[in-house]
C-alpha positions in Angstrom: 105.7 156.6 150.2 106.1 156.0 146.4 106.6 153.4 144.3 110.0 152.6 142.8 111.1 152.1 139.2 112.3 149.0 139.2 108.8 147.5 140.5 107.6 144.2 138.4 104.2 144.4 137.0 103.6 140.9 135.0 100.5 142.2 133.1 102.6 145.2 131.4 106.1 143.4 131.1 105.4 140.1 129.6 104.6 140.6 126.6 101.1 140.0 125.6 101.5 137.8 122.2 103.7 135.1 124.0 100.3 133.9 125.2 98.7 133.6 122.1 101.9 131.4 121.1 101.5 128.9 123.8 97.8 128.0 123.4 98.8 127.8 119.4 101.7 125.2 120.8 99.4 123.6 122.9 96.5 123.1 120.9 98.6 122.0 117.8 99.9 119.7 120.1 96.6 118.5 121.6 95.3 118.4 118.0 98.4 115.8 116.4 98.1 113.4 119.2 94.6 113.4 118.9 94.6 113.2 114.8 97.7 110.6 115.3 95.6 108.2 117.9 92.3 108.1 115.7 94.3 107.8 112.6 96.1 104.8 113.4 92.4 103.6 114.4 91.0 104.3 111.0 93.5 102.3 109.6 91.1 99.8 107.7 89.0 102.4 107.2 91.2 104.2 105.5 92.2 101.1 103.1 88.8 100.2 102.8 88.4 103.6 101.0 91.8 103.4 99.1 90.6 100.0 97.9 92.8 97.8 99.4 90.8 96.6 102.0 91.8 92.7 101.5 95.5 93.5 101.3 96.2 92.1 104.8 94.1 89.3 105.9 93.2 91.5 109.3 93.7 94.7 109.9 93.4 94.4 113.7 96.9 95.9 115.5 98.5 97.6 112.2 99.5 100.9 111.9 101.9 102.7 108.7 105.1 101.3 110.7 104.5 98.2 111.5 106.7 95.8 109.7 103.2 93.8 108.2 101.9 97.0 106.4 105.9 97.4 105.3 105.7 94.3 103.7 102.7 95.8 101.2 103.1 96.2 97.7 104.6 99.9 97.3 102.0 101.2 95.2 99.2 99.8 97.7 101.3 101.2 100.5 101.6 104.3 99.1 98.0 104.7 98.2 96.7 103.8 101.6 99.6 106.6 103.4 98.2 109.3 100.9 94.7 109.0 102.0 96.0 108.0 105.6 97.8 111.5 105.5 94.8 113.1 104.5 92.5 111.7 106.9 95.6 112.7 109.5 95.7 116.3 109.0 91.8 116.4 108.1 91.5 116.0 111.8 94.3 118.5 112.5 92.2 121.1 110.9 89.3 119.8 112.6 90.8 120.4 115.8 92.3 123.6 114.9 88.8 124.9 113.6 86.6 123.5 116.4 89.1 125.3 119.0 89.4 128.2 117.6 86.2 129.1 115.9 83.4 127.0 118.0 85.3 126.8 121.8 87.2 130.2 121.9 85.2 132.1 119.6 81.0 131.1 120.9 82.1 128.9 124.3 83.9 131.5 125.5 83.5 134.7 123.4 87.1 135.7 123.5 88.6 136.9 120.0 91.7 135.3 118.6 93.5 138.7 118.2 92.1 142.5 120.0 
C-alpha cells in the first residue's frame, strides 16, 4: 500500500524560518519586560548619574510616568529619560546578546542560521 499525495508532513511543510521568527518575538519580548522592570528599579540610579539625584526628596515608588517625576523641571526630566532610555535598551542588548551569543550559541551549540 502507498502513500498518498496529499499526506501532511509538518517538518517539510512549515516552513523552517517561521521558527526562527518566534523565538526573535519571544525573546524581544522576554528581553523589554525584563529591561522595563529593572529600569523603573534603577530609577535613582539613573538620576544619581544624570545628576539630579536630590530633585525629588525620595525616590522610592517613582517611575518616568508618575505624575511626581511629571512635575520635574523639563530639562531635569529630560536628562534623567535620556540616560533612563539608555540604561533601557542597554539591557535590551544585553538580553539579546546573552541569548543569542552565550545561551544558544555555547549552552546549547545551535547556530542562529544553517
Amino acid at each position: 500500500m502507498g502513500a498518498h499525495d496529499n499526506v501532511h508532513i509538518p517538518s517539510e511543510s512549515w516552513p523552517n524560518w517561521t521558527w526562527y521568527a518566534l523565538e526573535f518575538g519571544v525573546v524581544l519580548a522576554v528581553s523589554m519586560v525584563i529591561a522595563w522592570k529593572v529600569s523603573d528599579a534603577m530609577l535613582p540610579a539613573v538620576a544619581a548619574a544624570a545628576g539630579h539625584a536630590d530633585a525629588l526628596a525620595s525616590w522610592e515608588g517613582i517611575s518616568i510616568h508618575s505624575a511626581e517625576f511629571k512635575a520635574l523641571a523639563a530639562d531635569v526630566e529630560a536628562r534623567i529619560v535620556t540616560v533612563s532610555n539608555w540604561a533601557f535598551y542597554g539591557i535590551v542588548g544585553g538580553v539579546f546578546l546573552a541569548w543569542y551569543v552565550l545561551i544558544r550559541g555555547f549552552a546549547l551549540k545551535k547556530r542562529v542560521l544553517r
